[in-house]
Structure formats: C-alpha cells, structure tokens
C-alpha positions as MATLAB code, in Angstrom:
seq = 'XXXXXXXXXXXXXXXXXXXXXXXXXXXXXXXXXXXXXXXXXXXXXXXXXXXXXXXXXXXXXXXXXXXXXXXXXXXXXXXXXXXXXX';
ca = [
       0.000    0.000    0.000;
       1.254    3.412   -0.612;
       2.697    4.768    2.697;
       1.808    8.728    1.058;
      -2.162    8.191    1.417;
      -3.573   10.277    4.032;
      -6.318    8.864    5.967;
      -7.508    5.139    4.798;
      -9.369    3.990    1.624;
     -12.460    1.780    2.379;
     -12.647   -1.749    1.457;
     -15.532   -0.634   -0.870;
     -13.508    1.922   -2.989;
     -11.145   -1.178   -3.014;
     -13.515   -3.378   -4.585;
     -15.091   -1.032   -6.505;
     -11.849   -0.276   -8.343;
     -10.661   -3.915   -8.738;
     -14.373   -4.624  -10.005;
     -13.712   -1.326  -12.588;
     -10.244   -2.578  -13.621;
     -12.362   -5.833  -14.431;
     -15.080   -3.979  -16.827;
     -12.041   -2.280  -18.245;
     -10.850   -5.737  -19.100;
      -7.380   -5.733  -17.312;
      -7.791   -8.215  -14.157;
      -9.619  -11.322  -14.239;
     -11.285  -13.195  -11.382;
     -11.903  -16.332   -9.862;
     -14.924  -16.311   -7.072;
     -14.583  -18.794   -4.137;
     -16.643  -20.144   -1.391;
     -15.388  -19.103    2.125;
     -16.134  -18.821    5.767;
     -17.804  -15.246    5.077;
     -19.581  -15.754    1.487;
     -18.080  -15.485   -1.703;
     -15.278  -14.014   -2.349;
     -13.475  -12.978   -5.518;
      -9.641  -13.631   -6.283;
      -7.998  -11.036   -8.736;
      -5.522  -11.798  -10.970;
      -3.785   -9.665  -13.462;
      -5.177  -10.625  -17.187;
      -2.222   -9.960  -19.441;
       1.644  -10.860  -19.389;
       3.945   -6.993  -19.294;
       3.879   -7.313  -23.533;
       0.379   -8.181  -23.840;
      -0.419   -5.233  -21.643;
       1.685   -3.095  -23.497;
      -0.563   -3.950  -26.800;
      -3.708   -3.618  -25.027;
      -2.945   -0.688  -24.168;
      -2.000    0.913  -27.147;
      -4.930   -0.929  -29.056;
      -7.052    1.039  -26.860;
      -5.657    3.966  -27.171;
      -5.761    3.631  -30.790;
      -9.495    2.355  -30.847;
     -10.251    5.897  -28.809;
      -8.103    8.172  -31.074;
      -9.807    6.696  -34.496;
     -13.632    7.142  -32.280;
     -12.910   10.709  -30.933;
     -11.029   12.395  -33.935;
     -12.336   13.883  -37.088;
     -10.788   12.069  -40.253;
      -8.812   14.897  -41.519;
      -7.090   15.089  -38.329;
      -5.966   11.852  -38.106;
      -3.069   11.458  -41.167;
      -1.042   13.606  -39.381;
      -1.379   11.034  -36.669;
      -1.266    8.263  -38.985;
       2.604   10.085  -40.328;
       3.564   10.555  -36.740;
       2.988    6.558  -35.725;
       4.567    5.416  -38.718;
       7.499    7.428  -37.410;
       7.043    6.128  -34.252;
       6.790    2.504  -35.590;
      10.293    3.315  -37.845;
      12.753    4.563  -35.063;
      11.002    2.586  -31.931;
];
C-alpha cells in the first residue's frame, strides 16, 4: 500500500476499483466459497507485452472514435514514425 495516502481507503472503494479494472478488461477473477460468502480472487489478465498492446490498441481504438478524419493522417505520419525509429 502506498505509505503517502492520508487517511484510509475503504474496502468498498477497493472493490469497486478492482471490479472497474475488471469492466475495463485488465484483471480477471476467480470467485470462491469461504467462511464469510463469496469471495473474488484477482488476478492480473495480461503478461507486461500483452499489456503493453492492449494498451495501445485502446488507445488507438479511442483516437480513431474521438477524432475527425482529416485530423488523423497527421497522426497516422507521426505513428509510422514512431513505428520506424522505436
């Protein structure tokens, strides 16, 4: 946990952001039977590289949604750059 928080976070906002990072498909879960109910087990969804690609396919996926078409070959010269010296 970071030592920097002030105060504590609630074991609802906890949840509530694993459950989100679920949605935003990048944990996965496993629910179990237990003493108290069910509980859910998170585990991280994608290997370092993997993430890396989901990432940017994401990003990607938002820029084409969000940008008007004549905006986006100067975007399309500036990742083939990208793509050249990376």
């Amino acid at each position: 946990m970071n030592e920097s928080l002030q105060g504590s976070i609630s074991r609802a906002s906890v949840i509530n952001y694993l459950n989100t990072m679920v949605d935003e498909g990048l944990l996965t879960y496993t629910e179990t039977a237990c003493k108290g109910g069910h509980h859910r087990l998170y585990y991280i969804k994608y290997e370092e590289a993997e993430f890396e690609h989901h990432i940017a396919d994401q990003i990607i996926t938002k820029i084409l949604k969000e940008y008007p078409q004549e905006k986006l070959c100067h975007i399309d010269i500036k990742y083939k750059f990208f793509l050249m010296i990376g």
